[in-house]
N, C-alpha and C positions, 0 to 999 in steps of 0.2 A: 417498445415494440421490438421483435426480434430479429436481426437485422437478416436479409437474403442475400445472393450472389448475384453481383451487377451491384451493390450499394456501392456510394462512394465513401470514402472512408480517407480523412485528413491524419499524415502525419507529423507530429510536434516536436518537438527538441527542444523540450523547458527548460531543463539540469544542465548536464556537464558534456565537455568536449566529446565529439566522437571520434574517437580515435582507434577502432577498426570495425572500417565502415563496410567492410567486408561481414562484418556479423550481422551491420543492421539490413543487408542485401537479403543475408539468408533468411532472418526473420522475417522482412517484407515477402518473400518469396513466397511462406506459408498462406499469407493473407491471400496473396494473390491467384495461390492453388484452389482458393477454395470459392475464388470467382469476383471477389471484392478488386472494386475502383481504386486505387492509391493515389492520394493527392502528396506529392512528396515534394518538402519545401528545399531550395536551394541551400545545402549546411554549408557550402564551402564558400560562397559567397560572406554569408552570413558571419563564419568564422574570422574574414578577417576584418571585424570591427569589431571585435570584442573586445571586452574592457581586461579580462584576466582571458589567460590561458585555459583553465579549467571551465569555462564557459560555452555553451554551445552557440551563443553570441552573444551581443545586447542584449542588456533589459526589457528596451522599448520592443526589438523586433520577435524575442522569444514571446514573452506578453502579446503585441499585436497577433503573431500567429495562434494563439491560442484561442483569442476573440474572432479573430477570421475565422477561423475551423468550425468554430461553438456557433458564431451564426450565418453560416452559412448555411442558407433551407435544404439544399442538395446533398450536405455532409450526414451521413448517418451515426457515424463512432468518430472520436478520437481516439488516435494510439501515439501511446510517449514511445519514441524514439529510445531512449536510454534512463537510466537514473542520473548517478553522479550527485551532485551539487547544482545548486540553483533553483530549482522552484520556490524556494520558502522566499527570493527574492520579489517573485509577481505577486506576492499578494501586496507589499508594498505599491500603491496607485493603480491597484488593480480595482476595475469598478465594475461588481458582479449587475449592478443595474443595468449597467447594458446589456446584459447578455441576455439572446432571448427566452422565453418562460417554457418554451419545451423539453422534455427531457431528452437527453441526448448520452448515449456512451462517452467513459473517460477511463479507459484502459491503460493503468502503469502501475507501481509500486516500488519501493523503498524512498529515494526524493521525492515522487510525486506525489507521496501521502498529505506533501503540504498542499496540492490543490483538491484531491479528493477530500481530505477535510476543511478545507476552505469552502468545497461545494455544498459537504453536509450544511456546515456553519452557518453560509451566506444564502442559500438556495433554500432551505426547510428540507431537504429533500435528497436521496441518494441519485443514482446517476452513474457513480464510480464504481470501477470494477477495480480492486487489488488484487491485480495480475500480470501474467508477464509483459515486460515492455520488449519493443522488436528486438533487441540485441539478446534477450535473453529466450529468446520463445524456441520451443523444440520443438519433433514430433511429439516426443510425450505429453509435453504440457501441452499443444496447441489442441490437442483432442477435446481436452476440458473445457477449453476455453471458448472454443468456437463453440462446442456443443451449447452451452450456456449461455452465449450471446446470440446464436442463432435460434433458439427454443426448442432446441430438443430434450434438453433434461430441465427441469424446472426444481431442483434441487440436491446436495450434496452433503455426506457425513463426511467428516474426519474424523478417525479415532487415534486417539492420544491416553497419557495416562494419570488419572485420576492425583490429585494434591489435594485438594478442598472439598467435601461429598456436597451433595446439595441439586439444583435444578434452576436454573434462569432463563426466563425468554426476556429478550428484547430487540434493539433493533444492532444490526451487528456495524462495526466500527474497525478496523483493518488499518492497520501500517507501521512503519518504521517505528521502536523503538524511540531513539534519537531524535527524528523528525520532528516527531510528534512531540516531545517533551519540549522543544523549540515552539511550540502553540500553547504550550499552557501560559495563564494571565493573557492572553493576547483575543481578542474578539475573532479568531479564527477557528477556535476549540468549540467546538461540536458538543461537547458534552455538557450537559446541564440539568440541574436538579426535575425539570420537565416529565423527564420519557428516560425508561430504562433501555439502557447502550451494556451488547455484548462488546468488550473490548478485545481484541487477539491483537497482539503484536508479535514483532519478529526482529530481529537485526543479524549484521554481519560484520565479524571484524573487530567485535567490543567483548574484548576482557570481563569475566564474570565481577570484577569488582569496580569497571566501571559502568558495568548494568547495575548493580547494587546502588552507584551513586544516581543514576538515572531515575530508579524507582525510589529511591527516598526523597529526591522531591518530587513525585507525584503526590506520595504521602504529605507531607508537607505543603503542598498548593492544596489538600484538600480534596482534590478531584478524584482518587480511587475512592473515596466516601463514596461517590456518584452513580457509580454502575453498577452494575447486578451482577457482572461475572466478569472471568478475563478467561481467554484463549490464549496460550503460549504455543506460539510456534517456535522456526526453528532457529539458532542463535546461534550463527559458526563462522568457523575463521578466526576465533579464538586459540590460542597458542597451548598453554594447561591447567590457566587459570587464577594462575597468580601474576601479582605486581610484579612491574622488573625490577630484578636485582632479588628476588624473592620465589626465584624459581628451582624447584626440584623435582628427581625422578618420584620423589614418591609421596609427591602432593596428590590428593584424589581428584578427583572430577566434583567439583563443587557446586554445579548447577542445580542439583535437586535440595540441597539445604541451602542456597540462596533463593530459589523459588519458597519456599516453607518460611526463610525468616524475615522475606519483605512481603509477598504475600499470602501467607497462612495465617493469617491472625485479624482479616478484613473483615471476615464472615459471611463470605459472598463462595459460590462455588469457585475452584478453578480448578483447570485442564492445563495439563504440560505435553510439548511433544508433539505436537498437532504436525502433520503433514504440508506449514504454506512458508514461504519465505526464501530466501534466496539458494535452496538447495536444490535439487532434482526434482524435486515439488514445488509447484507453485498452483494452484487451482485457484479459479476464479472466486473470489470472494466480494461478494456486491456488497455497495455500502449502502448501509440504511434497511436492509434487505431484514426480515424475519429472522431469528436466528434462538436458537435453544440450545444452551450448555449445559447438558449433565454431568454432573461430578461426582456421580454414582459410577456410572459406566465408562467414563473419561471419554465424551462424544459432543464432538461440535457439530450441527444441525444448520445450515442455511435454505433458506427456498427463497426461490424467485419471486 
């Protein structure tokens, strides 16, 4: 349902320390422009029980607040606080049976891909928006995002460019790179020979040859067999592409024949370049949501 102004709306701090909290002010701020309730949990309390530093606190209480939010009847969304580190730790004693059976928003991306795909996984069912979490939200992206979760737009292209020709519908699947390779073998991956899954991912920060080692074991567990397509969004923060100790001015930019020689050879369309991930773009991408990739026209299609 699409959430209105006056909802309440619980926020969470699954992942990592917040450490300026002045960002996550400004992002609440947007929420709040636009008429929404903010349920905002105590982080500074919280922080000092944490087990590591890079923590936005405990397990128990990062976890319990996630369960609180989810079912409380009154809560209409959750929104992740930040990324960072730590979500992949609650699914550890995390018990999706409690939680109750309506669908509910779960707004974040990069770390928190480990609960959006836990929810796919555990839930039957999307729910999750891979999209901005408070610390990262702007005007630009907040336009999309709200439109989307409020029902004004009931669907969204991104055009990118063409690597693999071809056409896939299925149900689309959104996150972290990294994150996400951390689920494979583990009963939290979503993916399964069942139902065709567009897959788009994205990272930040990972050297083209340690993406290279990420997608060869996807090949290797099996699971690119799986899908019908992939979406590549954006991958930066990346240095020039080479190993250290291996670096020069007149290395190229390696990303478009590392895209071709891990996945050009699948036989499944894909799209490079897509407009979602931790750069100035981030648009709301529902998981589980309808979704059509052509690799004719290099165009990623989601609907509500």
């Amino acid at each position: 349902m699409p959430l209105r102004p006056g909802d309440r709306v619980a926020v969470i701090l699954p992942s990592g320390a917040l450490r300026e909290p002045e960002r996550l002010e400004q992002g609440l701020a947007l929420w709040r422009d636009r008429g929404f309730v903010l349920d905002v949990p105590d982080w500074q309390r919280a922080a000092a029980d944490r087990p590591q530093p890079y923590l936005a606190g405990n397990d128990a209480w990062r976890r319990q607040e996630l369960v609180r939010g989810w079912n409380d009847p009154s809560v209409r969304a959750l929104i992740c606080g930040r990324g960072g580190y730590g979500a992949l730790r609650l699914l550890e004693g995390l018990d999706w049976r409690t939680l109750l059976p309506e669908p509910k928003w779960l707004v974040g991306f990069s770390d928190v891909t480990a609960l959006l795909w836990g929810m796919a996984a555990r839930l039957g069912r999307g729910g999750g928006i891979h999209g901005p979490v408070a610390t990262t939200l702007t005007e630009a992206t907040a336009g999309p995002l709200f439109a989307w979760l409020m029902g004004s737009t009931t669907s969204l292209t991104l055009a990118g460019h063409p690597l693999v020709a071809g056409v896939a519908e299925g149900k689309l699947l959104a996150g972290n790179l990294c994150v996400a390779t951390h689920l494979l073998g583990t009963t939290w991956m979503p993916i399964t020979p069942k139902e065709p899954w567009i897959l788009a991912i994205e990272d930040v920060g990972e050297e083209p040859y340690r993406v290279d080692r990420l997608l060869t074991h996807w090949r290797l567990s099996g699971v690119l067999s799986q899908v019908a397509g992939i979406a590549v969004g954006q991958f930066i923060g990346a240095s020039d592409g080479a190993p250290a100790g291996d670096r020069g001015a007149d290395v190229p930019s390696p990303w478009r024949a590392l895209w071709q020689d891990r996945l050009g050879d699948l036989g499944i369309p894909v799209v490079t370049d897509l407009g979602f991930g931790h750069g100035e773009q981030n648009p709301p991408l529902g998981i589980g949501c309808r979704a059509v990739l052509d690799g004719d026209r290099g165009l990623l299609q989601v609907w509500r």
